[in-house]
Steps between C-alpha positions, in 0.01 A plus 500: 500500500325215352667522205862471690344245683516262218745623335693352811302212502562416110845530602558305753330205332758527201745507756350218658451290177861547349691446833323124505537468153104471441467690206746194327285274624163624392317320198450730225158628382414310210383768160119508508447301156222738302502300156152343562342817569310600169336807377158660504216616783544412823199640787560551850400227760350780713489236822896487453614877382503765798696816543647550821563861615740626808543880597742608793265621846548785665880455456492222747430193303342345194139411416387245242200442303352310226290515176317155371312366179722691260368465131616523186704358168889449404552491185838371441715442207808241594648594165495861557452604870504809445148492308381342792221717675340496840161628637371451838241627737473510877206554671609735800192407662680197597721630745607310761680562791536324867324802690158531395515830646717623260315302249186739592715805466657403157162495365335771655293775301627813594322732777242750402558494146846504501739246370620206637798435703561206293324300212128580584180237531535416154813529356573470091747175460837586418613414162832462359558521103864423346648717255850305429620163679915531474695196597781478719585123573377160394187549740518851534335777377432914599119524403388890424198589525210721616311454852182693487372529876261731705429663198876589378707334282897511495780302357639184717775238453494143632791265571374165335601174577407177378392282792413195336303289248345205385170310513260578777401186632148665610404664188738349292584766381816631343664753778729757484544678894722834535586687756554910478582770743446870419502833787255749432428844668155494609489897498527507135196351450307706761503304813775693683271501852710457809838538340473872685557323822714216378320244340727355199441655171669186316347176488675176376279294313599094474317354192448077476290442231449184251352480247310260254517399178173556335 
C-alpha cells in the first residue's frame, strides 16, 4: 500500500509540474566538476561518517537507527577508478537510536547462556572490505565488497555517489564526501530474531561518509 501510495504521489507531482510548465522553468543541475580531486589515501573523519540503518516494524511502520565514528582509508585512483579500494569499520557498539529502551535491548547479552536477541554487550565492529569499485556515471560508482559482521562474512554491493569535495576549512584538509546505499538481510548473517513474528528481515543501510586526504 505504501508503495502505491507514492507511486500516486510521484504521479501526481509530474502531473502537477508539466501542466504549469515547471519542469521548463527549472534551472538545471550544474555537472559536479571532479578535475581537482587527486589520487592517493584518504581516512575517514569518523565525527562526520555514520551509517544509518531502517528495518520495516511489525508490518506497521518503519524504524531507524544509526551507527557513528566510522573508520577507515579510501584509497582512490582518479586515473583508474576502478583500482580504487575502500575499507571501513563501524563500531556497532555505537548504536543509536531515539528509544533508549530499545537501545538496552539491541545490546543485550542473551539470557542464561543463550544468544542474544540482537548484537550483545560487546559487539565486534562491522567491517566492510572492497573487492572491485565499477563505475557507472561521472560520480558514480557500484562498490563490491565483503561486510564481515557478528562473526559472518558475505558479499555486499554499495551504490556510491560522490557528494562533494574540496578543502576543509577546519582541517584543511583535502575532502572527498560520498554517499552509498546498500539493503542487506540481517538473517544471513545470524541475527534473524523477531522476523518469526514480523520484524523486517531487510535493513536499508544509508552511508555519508568523507573522507580525508592523508
Amino acid at each position: 500500500m505504501r508503495k502505491t501510495l507514492l507511486a500516486l504521489t510521484a504521479t501526481s507531482a509530474v502531473a502537477a509540474f508539466t501542466a504549469t510548465g515547471a519542469f521548463a522553468d527549472a534551472p538545471r543541475q550544474e555537472a559536479m566538476d571532479t578535475s581537482s580531486i587527486t589520487s592517493g589515501t584518504y581516512a575517514t573523519d569518523p565525527a562526520h561518517s555514520l551509517v544509518g540503518w531502517r528495518l520495516d516494524h511489525l508490518g506497521f511502520n518503519d524504524y531507524f537507527g544509526i551507527f557513528g565514528d566510522a573508520a577507515g582509508t579510501l584509497v582512490l585512483d582518479t586515473e583508474n577508478l576502478e583500482n580504487s579500494t575502500v575499507d571501513v569499520t563501524v563500531p556497532i557498539s555505537s548504536v543509536t537510536v531515539a528509544s533508549e529502551g530499545l537501545r538496552d535491548h539491541l545490546l543485550r547479552a542473551g539470557t542464561d547462556g543463550a544468544a542474544p536477541d540482537f548484537f550483545g554487550p560487546s559487539p565486534e565492529p562491522a567491517r566492510f572490505v572492497s573487492t572491485m569499485v565499477h563505475p557507472t556515471g561521472e560520480t558514480s560508482a557500484h562498490i563490491m565488497g565483503n561486510l564481515t559482521f557478528n562473526g559472518q562474512t558475505h558479499p555486499v554491493t554499495i551504490e556510491a555517489e560522490l557528494a562533494g569535495m574540496g578543502t576543509n576549512m577546519m582541517s584543511q584538509k583535502e575532502t572527498v564526501g560520498f554517499h552509498g546505499t546498500t539493503t542487506i538481510t540481517r538473517s544471513q548473517w545470524g541475527m534473524g530474531w523477531g522476523t518469526q513474528f514480523g520484524l523486517g528481515d531487510e535493513v536499508e543501510l544509508d552511508i555519508t561518509v568523507a573522507f580525508e586526504k592523508q
